[in-house]
N, C-alpha and C positions, 0 to 999 in steps of 0.2 A: 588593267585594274587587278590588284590583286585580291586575295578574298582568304578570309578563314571562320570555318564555325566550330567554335571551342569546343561544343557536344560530340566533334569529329575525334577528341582526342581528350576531354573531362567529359565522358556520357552525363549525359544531363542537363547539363549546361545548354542557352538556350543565346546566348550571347554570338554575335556575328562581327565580324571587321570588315573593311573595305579601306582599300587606297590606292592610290596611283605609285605610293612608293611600298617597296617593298622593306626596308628599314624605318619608315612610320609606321606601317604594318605592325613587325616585331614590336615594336616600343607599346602601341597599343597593347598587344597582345601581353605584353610583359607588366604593364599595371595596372590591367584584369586579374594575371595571374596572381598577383600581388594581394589585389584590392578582395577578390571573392573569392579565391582558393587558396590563400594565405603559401602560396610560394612566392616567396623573395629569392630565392637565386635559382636561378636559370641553370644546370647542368647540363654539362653538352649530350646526354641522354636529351632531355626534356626539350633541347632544341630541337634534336635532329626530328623525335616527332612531333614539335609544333611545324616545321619544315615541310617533313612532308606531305603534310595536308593543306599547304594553302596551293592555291587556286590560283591561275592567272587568265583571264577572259580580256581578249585585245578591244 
C-alpha cells in the first residue's frame, strides 16, 4: 500500500492518500493538487517532492 500525507509536503494540509498502486496514488494526489491548492501542472520539481514522501507499507 502505498501512502502520502500532503501536510508532508503543503504544511497544513490535513489530506491523506492510500493505494495499492502507485500511479492511482499520483493521480489522486494530482487533483487534490489541482482541486485545493490550485496547482494544475505538475513540474518535475514538484514531483520529485510529491515522490519522495510517499510511503510504502507491504
Amino acid at each position: 500500500m502505498f501512502k502520502l500525507a500532503c501536510g508532508d509536503v503543503m504544511p497544513g494540509c490535513s489530506a491523506r492518500f492510500e493505494h495499492r498502486d502507485r500511479g492511482d496514488l499520483l493521480g489522486q494526489v494530482a487533483a487534490h493538487a489541482a482541486s485545493a491548492h490550485g496547482i494544475a501542472d505538475i513540474t518535475p520539481e514538484i514531483f520529485a517532492a510529491v515522490d519522495s514522501k510517499i510511503a510504502y507499507a507491504a
